[in-house]
N, C-alpha and C positions, 0 to 999 in steps of 0.2 A: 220521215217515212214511218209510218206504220208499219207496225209487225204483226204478220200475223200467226195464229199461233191452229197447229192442227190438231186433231185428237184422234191416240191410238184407237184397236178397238178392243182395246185393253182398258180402254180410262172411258170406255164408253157404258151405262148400265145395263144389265141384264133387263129385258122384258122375261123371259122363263129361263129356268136351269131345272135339269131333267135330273135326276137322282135314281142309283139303282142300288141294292144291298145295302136299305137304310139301315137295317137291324131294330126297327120301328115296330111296335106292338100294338100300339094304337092311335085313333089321332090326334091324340092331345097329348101325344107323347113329348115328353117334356125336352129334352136331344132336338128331336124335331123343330119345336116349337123357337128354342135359343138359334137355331139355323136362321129361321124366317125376319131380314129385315125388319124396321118399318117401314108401314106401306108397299109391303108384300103380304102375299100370303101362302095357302098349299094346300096344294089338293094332291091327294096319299089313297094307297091300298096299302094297309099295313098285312105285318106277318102274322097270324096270331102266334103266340107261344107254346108252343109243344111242350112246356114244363122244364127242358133243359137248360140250359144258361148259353146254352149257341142259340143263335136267328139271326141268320146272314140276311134274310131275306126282304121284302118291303118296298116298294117303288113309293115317291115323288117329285110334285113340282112344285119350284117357289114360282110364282109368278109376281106379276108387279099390279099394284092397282091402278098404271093409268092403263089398262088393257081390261074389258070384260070377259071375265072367266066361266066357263059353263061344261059344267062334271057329262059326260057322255057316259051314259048306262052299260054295261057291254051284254052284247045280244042271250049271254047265257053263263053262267060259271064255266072255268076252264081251269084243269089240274095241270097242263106240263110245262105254264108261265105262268108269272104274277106282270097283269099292265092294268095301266087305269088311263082312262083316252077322256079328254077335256077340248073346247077350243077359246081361243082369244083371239077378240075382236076390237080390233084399234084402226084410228086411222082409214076408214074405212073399207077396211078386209075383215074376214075371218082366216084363221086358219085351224085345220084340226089337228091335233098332237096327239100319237098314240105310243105310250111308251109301254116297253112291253122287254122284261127282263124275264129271261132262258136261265135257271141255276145252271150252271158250268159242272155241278158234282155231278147230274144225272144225264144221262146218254141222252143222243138225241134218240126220238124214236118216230115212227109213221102218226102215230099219236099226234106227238106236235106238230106236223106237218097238216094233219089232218083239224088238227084246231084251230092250227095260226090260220088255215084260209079259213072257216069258219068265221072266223074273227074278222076279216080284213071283206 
């Protein structure tokens, strides 16, 4: 008799994984870059650096190469999130991703409200 054998989806690969508060500066940042499999890659908003030695801040994604990846512009700069919105297309779908990190230090305000529908 055959066995056969299942797979969690734990032992399964990622096509993306979403990242938030890289602490990422730029995009060849080299942290980042040791993150990135191969035969992956990453598409990043980093933080710039304000000079201090804090930067919590920074969004991205690993994606996978067997899935095509495609950077989405966003409609305008926005100060009360840091997102960067891409899609992958495999298998014959697209789908859009729009990740979009809120720092937790600063209040919410109508502002955000007022941008994130902007955004979306």
């Amino acid at each position: 008799m055959k066995q056969q054998t299942t797979v969690s989806n734990y032992e399964r690969p990622l096509d993306v994984l979403l990242l938030t508060e890289t602490w990422h500066t730029a995009h060849d940042d080299v942290a980042l870059r040791r993150c990135v499999p191969p035969d992956y890659t990453h598409v990043d908003v980093p933080r710039p650096s304000d000079g201090s030695r804090q930067n919590h801040g920074g969004v991205a994604a690993i994606v996978t190469s067997r899935v095509a990846c495609r950077v989405i512009p966003p409609p305008r700069q926005f100060t009360t999130f840091e997102s960067v919105c891409f899609s992958v297309t495999g298998g014959g779908q697209t789908v859009v991703n729009l990740l979009l990190y809120r720092p937790g230090s600063a209040a919410v305000t109508e502002a955000f409200f007022l941008e994130l529908t902007a955004y979306l």
